[in-house]
ZAMARGU-4260 file (C-alpha; in steps of 0.2 Angstrom, whole numbers, plus 5000, padded with zeros to 4 digits):
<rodrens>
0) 5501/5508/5366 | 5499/5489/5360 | 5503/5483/5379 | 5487/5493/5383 | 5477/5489/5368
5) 5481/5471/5373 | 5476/5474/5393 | 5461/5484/5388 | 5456/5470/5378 | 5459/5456/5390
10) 5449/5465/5404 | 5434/5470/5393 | 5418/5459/5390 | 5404/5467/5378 | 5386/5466/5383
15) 5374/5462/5372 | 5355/5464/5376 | 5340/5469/5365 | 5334/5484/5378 | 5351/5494/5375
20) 5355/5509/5385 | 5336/5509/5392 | 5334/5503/5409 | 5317/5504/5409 | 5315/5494/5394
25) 5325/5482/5402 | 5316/5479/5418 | 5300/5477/5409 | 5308/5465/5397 | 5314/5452/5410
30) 5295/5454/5415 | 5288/5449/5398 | 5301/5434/5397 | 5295/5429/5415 | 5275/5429/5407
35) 5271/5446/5414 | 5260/5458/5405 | 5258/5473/5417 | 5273/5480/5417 | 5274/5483/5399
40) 5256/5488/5399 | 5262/5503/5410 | 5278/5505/5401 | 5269/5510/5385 | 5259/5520/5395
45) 5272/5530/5400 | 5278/5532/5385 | 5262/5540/5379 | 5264/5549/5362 | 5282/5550/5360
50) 5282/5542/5344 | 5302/5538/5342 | 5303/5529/5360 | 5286/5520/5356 | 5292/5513/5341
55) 5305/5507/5346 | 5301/5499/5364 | 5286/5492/5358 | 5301/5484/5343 | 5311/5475/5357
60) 5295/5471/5366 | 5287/5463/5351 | 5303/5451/5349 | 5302/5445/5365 | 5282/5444/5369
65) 5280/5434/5351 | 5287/5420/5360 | 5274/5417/5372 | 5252/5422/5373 | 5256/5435/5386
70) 5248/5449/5372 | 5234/5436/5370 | 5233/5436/5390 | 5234/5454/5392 | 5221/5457/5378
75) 5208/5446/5386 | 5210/5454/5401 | 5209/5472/5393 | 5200/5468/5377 | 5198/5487/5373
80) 5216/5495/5378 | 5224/5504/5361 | 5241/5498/5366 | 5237/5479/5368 | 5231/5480/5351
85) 5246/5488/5343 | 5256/5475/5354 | 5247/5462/5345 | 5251/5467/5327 | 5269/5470/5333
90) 5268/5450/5338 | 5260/5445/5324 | 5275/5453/5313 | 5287/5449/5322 | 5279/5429/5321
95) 5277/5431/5304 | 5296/5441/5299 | 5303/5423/5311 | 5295/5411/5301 | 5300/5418/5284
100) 5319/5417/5291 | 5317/5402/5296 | 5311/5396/5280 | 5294/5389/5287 | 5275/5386/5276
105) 5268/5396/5288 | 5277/5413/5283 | 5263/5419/5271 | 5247/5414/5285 | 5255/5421/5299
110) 5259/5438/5287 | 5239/5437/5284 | 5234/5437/5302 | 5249/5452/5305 | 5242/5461/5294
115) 5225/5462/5300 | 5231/5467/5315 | 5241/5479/5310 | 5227/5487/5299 | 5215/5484/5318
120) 5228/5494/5329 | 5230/5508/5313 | 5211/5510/5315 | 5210/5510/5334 | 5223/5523/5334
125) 5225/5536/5323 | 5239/5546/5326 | 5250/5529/5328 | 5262/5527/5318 | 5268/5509/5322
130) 5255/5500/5315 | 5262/5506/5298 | 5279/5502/5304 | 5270/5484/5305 | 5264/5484/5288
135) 5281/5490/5283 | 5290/5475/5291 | 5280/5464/5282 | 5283/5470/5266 | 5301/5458/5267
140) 5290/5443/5264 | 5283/5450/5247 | 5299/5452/5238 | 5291/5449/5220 | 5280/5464/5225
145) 5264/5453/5224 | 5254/5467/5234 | 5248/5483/5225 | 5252/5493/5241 | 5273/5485/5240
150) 5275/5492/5221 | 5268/5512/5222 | 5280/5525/5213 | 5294/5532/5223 | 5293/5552/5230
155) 5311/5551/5220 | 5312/5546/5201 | 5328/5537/5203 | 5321/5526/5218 | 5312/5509/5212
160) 5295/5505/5216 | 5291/5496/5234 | 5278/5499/5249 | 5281/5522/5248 | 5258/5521/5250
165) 5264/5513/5268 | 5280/5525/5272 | 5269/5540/5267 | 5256/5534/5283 | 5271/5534/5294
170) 5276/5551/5286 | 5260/5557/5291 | 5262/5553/5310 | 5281/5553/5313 | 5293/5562/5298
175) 5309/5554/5307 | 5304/5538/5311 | 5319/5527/5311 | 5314/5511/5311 | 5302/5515/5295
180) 5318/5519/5287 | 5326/5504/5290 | 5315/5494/5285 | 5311/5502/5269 | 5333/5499/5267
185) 5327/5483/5270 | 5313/5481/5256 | 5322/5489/5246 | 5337/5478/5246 | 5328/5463/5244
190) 5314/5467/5232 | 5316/5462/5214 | 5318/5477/5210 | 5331/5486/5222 | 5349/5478/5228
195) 5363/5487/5238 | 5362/5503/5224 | 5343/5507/5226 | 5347/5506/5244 | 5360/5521/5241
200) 5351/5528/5231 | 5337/5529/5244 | 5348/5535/5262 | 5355/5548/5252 | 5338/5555/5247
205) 5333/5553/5264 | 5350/5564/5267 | 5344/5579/5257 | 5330/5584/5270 | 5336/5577/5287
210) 5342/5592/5293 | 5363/5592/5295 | 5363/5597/5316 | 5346/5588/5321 | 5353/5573/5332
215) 5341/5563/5320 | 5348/5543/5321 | 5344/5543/5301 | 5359/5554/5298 | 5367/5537/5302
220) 5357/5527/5291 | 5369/5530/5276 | 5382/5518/5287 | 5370/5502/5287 | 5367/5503/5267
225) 5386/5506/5266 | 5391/5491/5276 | 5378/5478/5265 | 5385/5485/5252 | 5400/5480/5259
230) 5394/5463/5266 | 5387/5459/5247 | 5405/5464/5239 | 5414/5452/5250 | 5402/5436/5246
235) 5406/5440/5230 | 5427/5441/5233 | 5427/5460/5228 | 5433/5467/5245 | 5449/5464/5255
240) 5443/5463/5276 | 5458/5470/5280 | 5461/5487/5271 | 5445/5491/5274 | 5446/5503/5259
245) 5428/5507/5257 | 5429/5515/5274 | 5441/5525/5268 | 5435/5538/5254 | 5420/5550/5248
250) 5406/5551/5250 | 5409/5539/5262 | 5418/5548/5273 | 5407/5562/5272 | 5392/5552/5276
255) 5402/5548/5293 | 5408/5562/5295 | 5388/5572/5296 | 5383/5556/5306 | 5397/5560/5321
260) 5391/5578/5322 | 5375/5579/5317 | 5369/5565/5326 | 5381/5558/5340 | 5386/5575/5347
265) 5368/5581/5345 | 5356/5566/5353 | 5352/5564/5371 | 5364/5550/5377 | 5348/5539/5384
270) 5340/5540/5365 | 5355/5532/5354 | 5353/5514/5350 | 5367/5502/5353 | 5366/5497/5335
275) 5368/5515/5328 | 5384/5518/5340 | 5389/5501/5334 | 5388/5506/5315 | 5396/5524/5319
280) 5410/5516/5329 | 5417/5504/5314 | 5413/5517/5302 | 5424/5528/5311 | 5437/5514/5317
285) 5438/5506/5297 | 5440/5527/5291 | 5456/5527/5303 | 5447/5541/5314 | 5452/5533/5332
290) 5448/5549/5341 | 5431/5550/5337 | 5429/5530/5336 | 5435/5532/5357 | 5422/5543/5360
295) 5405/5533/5350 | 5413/5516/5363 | 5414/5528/5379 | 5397/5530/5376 | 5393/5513/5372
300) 5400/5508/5388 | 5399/5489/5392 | 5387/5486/5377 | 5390/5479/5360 | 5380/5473/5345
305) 5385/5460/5333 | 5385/5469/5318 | 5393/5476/5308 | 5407/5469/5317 | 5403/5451/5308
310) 5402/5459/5290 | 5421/5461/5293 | 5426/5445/5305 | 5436/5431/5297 | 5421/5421/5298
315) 5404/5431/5296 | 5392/5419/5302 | 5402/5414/5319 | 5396/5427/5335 | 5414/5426/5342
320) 5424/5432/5329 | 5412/5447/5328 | 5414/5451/5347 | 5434/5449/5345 | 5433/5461/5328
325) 5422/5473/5340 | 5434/5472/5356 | 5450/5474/5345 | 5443/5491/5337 | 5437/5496/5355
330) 5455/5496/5361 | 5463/5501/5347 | 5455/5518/5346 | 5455/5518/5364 | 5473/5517/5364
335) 5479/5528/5351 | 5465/5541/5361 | 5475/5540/5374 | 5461/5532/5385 | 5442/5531/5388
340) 5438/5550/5387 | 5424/5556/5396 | 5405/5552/5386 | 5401/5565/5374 | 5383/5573/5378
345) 5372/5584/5367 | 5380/5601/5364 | 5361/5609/5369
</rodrens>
């Protein structure tokens, strides 16, 4: 087994790219990095009112358009198109969320001019719900909960207050939406008035009416609150890398457990983010569940994301060690499954 686990790992390099198991995604992406607008334009049209894929192509879209005016190109050319509009509050987001990383003045103006037109593309289209998710991004940047619409009563008592006018909107439009959720983790992480246990607190009141066999990706979203609670243990020297003992216990395990079947042996292969496999594939790994594990990398194939391999690497903030942590779990629950096992489809 470890001369196996050791050529597996020799012979395997992970691929990391923002589009994920969506080819067509892909293609259109290389033609927005090339300074191409069409292609997304009729990408997005394609794509029509299917709420989850729109969210998140016009997500990996965003990223790599904010780097360039070819929205602002495509715009002027089609002044009165609904998805150029929506594209451009994604950029402006997207613009804004990068400059508060990176620490800039400019955080706050750009977050101004986002919001503007997020609140433009809400107007133009009704029924959208990803100008919301928009307005939901760039709730990160108010962490003192400045903005009356970022400090509204939670639906939950035991949930803090935070931007819950903004996720009702996306409620309205698209119960399910995944990315909504996440960045509500997010906000609520972050605010002053959250942390890694008003983060719990929220996923598993999302859990209560998720439905347990829906193949929805937010039956995994008890995983990311878990691992930055994990992440915020270590910093403080509370959690030992190696046993993994988090992994290892209720309602942990559980949690896992409903996100393996009611999720992973549910979705529609093309539908699962790499980043969701990722986070089901360590929970599974760290939990000593190899079998299972196998089958969540089978289906990743050559594809990889950073975390939350680097939450657990000897050194967090370095990409290598994170790819090794991810290549050594690969072949370990690989080995001890006996192999790559076939990929696991929906059971519909």
């Amino acid at each position: 087994m470890r001369a196996q686990e050791s050529a597996d790992r020799a012979e395997f390099r992970p691929l990391t790219h923002p589009a994920g198991l969506d080819d067509e995604l892909r293609v259109a992406l290389e033609e927005v990095r090339a300074g191409r607008w069409k292609p997304m334009r009729d990408l997005l049209a394609t794509t029509g009112t299917d709420w989850e894929l729109r969210t998140s192509r016009s997500q990996v879209l965003g990223t790599a358009a904010a780097r360039s005016h070819v929205v602002r190109e495509w715009l002027a050319e089609e002044p009165q198109s609904a998805d150029a509009v929506m594209m451009r509050a994604r950029v402006g987001a997207e613009r804004a969320l990068h400059a508060h990383r990176a620490g800039h003045d400019s955080a706050q103006e750009f977050a101004r001019e986002a919001r503007k037109a997020a609140i433009a593309a809400a107007e133009r289209s009704e029924r959208d719900p990803v100008p919301w998710v928009c307005l939901l991004a760039l709730a990160l940047l108010d962490r003192d909960q400045l903005l009356e619409e970022h400090r509204w009563r939670a639906p939950e008592p035991m949930l803090p207050a935070g931007p819950w006018r903004l996720m009702h909107r996306v409620y309205q439009r698209d119960r399910f939406n995944r990315e909504a959720h996440h960045r509500m983790l997010q906000v609520l992480l972050h605010a002053r008035t959250g942390g890694s246990a008003a983060a719990l607190q929220f996923v598993h009141w999302v859990g209560t009416w998720v439905p347990r066999d829906s193949g929805s990706p937010l039956l995994v979203l008890p995983l990311y609150a878990y691992a930055e609670h994990y992440r915020a243990r270590r910093e403080q020297g509370a959690y030992d890398t190696v046993a993994l003992w988090q992994w290892r216990g209720e309602p942990v395990v559980l949690d896992v457990r409903r996100a393996y079947q009611g999720w992973f042996q549910q979705s529609l292969p093309l539908r699962r983010s790499v980043l969701d496999l990722s986070y089901l594939a360590h929970a599974l790994w760290a939990g000593r569940q190899y079998e299972e594990a196998a089958q969540v990398f089978a289906a990743l194939g050559p594809h990889a994301a950073r975390q939350p391999w680097g939450y657990v690497a000897d050194d967090p903030d370095d990409p290598a060690a994170a790819a090794a942590g991810f290549v050594h779990a690969r072949a370990q629950s690989l080995a001890v499954a006996g192999g790559p096992p076939p990929r696991a489809g929906p059971r519909h």
